[in-house]
N, C-alpha and C positions, 0 to 999 in steps of 0.2 A: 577489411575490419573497420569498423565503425568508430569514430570516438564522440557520438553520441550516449549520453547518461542512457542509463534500462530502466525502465518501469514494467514492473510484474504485479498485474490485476491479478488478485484471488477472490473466487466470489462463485458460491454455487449456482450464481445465475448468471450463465453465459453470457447473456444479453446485455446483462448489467457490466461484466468484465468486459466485452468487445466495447461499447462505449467509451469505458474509461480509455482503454487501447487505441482509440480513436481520438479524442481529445490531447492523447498524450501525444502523438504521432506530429497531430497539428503543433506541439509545443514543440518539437525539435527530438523527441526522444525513440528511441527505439524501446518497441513496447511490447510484451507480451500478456498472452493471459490465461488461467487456470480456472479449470470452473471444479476441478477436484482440491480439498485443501488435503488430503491425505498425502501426495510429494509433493507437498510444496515444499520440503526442508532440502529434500534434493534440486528441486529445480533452483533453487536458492543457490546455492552451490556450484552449480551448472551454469546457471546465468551471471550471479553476481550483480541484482540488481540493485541500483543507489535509491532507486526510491519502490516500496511495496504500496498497493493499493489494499485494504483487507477488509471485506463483510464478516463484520461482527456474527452474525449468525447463520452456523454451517452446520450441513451436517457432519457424523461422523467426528471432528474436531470443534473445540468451540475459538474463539479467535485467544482467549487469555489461555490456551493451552500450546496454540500456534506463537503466541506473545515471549511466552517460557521457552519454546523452542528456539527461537529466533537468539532469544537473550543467550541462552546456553550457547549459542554458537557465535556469538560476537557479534551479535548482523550489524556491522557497521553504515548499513544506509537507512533514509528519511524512510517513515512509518506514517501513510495515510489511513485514517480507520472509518470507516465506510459503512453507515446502516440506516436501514429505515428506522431504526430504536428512536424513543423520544431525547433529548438533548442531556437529562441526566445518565443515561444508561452511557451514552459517549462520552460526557466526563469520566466515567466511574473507568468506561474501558482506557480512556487518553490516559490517568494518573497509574493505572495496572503497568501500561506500555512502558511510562516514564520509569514509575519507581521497577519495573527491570532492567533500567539501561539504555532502552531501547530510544533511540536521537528523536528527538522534537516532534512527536506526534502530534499528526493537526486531524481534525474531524469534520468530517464532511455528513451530513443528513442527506437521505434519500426522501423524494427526488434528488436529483443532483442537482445543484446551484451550479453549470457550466464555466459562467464566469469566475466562480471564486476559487474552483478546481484548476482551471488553468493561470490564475494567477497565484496560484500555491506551487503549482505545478514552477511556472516562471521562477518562482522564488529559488526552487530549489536548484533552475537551471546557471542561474547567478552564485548562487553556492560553492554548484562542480565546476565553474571556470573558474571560479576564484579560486579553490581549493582545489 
């Protein structure tokens, strides 16, 4: 058993969650990834992950319904919110996350900025030692 932090990528594009899962990997964490958001709220559960990765736009679920979910169940770890949307729509989604509860969601735009991913990523490894 690990005591490496979890990172769970959700993200209807594979491609895009394996990356993240990659970059996390390099950060120290054990990482998983979901390219379906329909159980994410089980895998949630299942894994216990301290920091989520989440594309705003999915199908099937939209990410402020994933957001509502998350809050209804306490999700007590860091919230990365993840899209190619323009930089308002990430605000709009960051404040939704916050005013549910949901711990210090930061916003990453697609492309991914690698370096500011993994020094978000660091931040939060800082966090779990400390706390």
């Amino acid at each position: 058993m690990s005591n490496a932090p979890k990172l769970l990528a959700v993200d209807d594009d594979a491609a895009s969650a394996e990356l993240i899962v990659r970059v996390a990997e390099r950060c120290g964490y054990e990482a998983f990834a979901t390219s379906d958001p329909r159980g994410v709220t089980n895998l949630v559960a299942a894994l216990k992950p301290d920091v989520m990765a989440v594309d705003l736009t999915m199908p099937h679920i939209d990410a402020f319904e994933l957001f509502r979910l998350l809050a209804e169940r306490n999700y007590p770890g860091q919230l990365i919110i993840v899209s190619g949307q323009d930089e308002a729509t990430l605000q709009t989604a960051q404040r939704a996350a916050e005013a549910l509860g949901l711990n210090r969601p930061h916003i990453h735009q697609k492309p991914l900025n690698f370096q500011a991913l993994r020094q978000n990523l660091g931040q939060y490894l800082k966090l779990a030692k400390a706390g």
